[in-house]
C-alpha positions as CSV (number, residue, x, y, z in Angstrom):
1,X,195.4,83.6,-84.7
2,X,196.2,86.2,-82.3
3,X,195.2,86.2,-78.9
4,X,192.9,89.6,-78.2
5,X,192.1,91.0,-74.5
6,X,189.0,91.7,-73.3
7,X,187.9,94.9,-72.6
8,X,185.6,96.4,-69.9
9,X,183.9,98.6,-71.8
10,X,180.4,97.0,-73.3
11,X,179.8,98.7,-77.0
12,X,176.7,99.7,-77.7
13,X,174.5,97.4,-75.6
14,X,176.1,98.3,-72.1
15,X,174.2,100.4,-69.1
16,X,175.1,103.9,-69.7
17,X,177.1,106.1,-66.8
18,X,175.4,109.0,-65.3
19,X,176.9,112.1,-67.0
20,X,179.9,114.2,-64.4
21,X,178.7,116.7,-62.4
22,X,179.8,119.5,-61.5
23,X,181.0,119.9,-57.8
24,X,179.7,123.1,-57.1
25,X,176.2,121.9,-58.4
26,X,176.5,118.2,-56.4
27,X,176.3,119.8,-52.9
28,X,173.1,121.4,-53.6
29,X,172.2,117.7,-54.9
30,X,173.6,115.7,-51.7
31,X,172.1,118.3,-48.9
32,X,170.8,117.4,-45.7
33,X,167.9,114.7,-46.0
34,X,164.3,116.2,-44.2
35,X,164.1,114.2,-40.8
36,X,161.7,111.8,-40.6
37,X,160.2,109.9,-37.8
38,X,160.5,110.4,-34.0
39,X,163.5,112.2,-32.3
40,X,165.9,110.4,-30.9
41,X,165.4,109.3,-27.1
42,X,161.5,109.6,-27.5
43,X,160.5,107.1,-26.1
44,X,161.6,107.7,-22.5
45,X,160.8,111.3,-22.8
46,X,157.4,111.2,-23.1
47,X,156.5,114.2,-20.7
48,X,158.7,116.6,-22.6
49,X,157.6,116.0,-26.0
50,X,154.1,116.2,-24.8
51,X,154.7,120.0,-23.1
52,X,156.1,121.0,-26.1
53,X,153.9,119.8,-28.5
54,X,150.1,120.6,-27.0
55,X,148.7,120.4,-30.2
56,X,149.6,116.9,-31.0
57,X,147.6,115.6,-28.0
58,X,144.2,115.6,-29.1
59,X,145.7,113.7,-32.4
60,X,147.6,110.7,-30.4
61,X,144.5,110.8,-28.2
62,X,142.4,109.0,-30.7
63,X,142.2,105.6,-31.0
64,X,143.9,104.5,-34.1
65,X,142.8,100.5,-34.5
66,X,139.8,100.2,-37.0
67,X,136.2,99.1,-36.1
68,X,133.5,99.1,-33.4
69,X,134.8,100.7,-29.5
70,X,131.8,99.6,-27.9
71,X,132.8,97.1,-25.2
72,X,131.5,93.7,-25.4
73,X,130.0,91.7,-22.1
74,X,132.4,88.9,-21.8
75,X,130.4,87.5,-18.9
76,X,126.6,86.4,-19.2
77,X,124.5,88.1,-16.4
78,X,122.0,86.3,-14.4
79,X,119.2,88.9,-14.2
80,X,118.1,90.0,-17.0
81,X,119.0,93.5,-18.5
82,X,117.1,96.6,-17.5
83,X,113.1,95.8,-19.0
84,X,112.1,98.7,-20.5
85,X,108.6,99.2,-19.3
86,X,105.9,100.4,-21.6
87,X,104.9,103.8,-21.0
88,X,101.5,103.7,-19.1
89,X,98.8,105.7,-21.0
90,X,96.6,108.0,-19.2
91,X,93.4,106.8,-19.1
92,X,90.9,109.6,-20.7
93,X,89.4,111.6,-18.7
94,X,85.6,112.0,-18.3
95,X,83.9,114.9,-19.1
96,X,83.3,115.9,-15.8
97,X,86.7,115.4,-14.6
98,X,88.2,117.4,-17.5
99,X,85.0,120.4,-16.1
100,X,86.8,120.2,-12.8
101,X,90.1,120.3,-13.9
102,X,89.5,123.6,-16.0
103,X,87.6,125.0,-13.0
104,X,90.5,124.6,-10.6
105,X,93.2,125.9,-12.7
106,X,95.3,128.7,-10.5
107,X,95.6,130.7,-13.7
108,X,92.4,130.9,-14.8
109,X,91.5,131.6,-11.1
110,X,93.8,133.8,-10.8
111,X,92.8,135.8,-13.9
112,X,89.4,136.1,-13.4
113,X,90.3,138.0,-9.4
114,X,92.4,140.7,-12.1
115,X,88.8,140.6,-14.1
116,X,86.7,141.0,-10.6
117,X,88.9,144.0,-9.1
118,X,88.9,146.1,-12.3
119,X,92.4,145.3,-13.9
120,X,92.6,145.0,-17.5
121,X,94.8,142.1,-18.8
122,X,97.3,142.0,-21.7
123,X,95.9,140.5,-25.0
124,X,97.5,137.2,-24.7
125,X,96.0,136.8,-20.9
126,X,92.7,137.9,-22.3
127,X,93.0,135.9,-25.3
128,X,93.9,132.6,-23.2
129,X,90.7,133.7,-20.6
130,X,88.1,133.3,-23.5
131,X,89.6,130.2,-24.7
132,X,89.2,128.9,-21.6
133,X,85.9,130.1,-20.6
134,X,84.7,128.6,-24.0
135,X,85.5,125.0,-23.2
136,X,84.3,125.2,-19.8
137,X,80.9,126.3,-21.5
138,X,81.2,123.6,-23.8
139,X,81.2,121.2,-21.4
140,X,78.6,122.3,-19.3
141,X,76.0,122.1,-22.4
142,X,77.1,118.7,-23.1
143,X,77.2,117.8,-19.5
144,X,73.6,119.8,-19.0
145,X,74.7,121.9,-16.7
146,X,73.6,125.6,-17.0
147,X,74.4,128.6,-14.6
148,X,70.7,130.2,-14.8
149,X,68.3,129.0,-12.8
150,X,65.2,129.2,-14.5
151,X,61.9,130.2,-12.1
152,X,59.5,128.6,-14.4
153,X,60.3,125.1,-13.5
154,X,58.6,124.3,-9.9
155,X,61.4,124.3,-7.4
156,X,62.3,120.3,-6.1
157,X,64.5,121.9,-3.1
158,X,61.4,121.8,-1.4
159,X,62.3,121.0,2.3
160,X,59.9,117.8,3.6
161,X,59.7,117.1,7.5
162,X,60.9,114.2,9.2
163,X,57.1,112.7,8.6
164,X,56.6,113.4,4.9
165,X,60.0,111.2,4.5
166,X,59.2,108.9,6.4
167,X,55.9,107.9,5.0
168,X,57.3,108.2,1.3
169,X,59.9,105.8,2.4
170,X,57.5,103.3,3.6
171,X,55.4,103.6,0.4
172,X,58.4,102.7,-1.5
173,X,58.6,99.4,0.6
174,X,54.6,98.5,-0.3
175,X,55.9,98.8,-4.3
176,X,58.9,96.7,-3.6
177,X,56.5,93.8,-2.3
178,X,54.5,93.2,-5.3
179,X,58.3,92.5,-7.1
180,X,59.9,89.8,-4.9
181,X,59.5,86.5,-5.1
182,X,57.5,84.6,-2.9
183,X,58.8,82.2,-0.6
């Protein structure tokens, strides 16, 4: 038998080749690659990529790691954090209190001297006047109070002398006898 070469070339099986370009059509193929990454020498010129870049700052400002930023206490404390302390509740005030408290308000005061000299008020000064007036009258029925003083009642301000006290006083002590203990 006759001794047969082998050829290169793989039949049918083989890895094809690209088909030939053209050269005119290769350059637009092989053309300048889009830069990526930072120029060169950035790192040592900080400053100047910063000043012409301003817009970039507020983007490298933020903190790229993942998670929490809240800083943790690495160190125990010996007194105790801040103790919140419960907000201390008014106590309610007593009728009489909140008749005094109504009475001395500046601005109803106040609004009632514009009444006395002849002024007339705006709508929303008149307005907050009645509403005012109202609950002080409100209180003073539940309280008992009234402003008339009626003339068919006897009058109690009756002035006594010096003597009239005195000898009511020492009655007093003859009832307060017949309740002590005897000795």
């Amino acid at each position: 038998m006759s001794r047969s070469k082998k050829t290169r070339k793989g039949g049918e099986n083989s890895p094809k080749l690209q088909p030939r370009v053209k050269k005119q059509d290769r350059a637009v193929a092989t053309g300048k690659r889009k830069e990526t990454g930072n120029k060169s020498g950035s790192r040592h010129n900080e400053a100047l990529i910063q000043a012409q870049a301003p817009q970039q700052k507020a983007a490298q400002k933020k903190d790229p790691r993942h998670g929490s930023k809240k800083p943790v206490v690495l160190v125990t404390s010996i007194a105790p954090a801040e103790v919140k302390a419960p907000k201390v509740k008014q106590p309610k005030l007593t009728d009489e209190q909140k008749l005094l408290k109504l009475e001395d308000d500046p601005r109803l005061n106040q609004l009632l001297d514009m009444l006395e000299e002849g002024r007339d008020l705006s709508d929303a000064d008149q307005q907050w006047l009645d509403q005012q007036l109202n609950k002080i009258e409100a209180l003073m029925i539940k309280l008992g109070i009234t402003d008339d003083v009626d003339e068919s009642t006897p009058a109690q301000a009756k002035v006594l002398s010096d003597d009239e006290l005195f000898d009511k006083f020492e009655s007093g002590s003859e009832l307060l006898k017949d309740y002590q203990e005897p000795r």
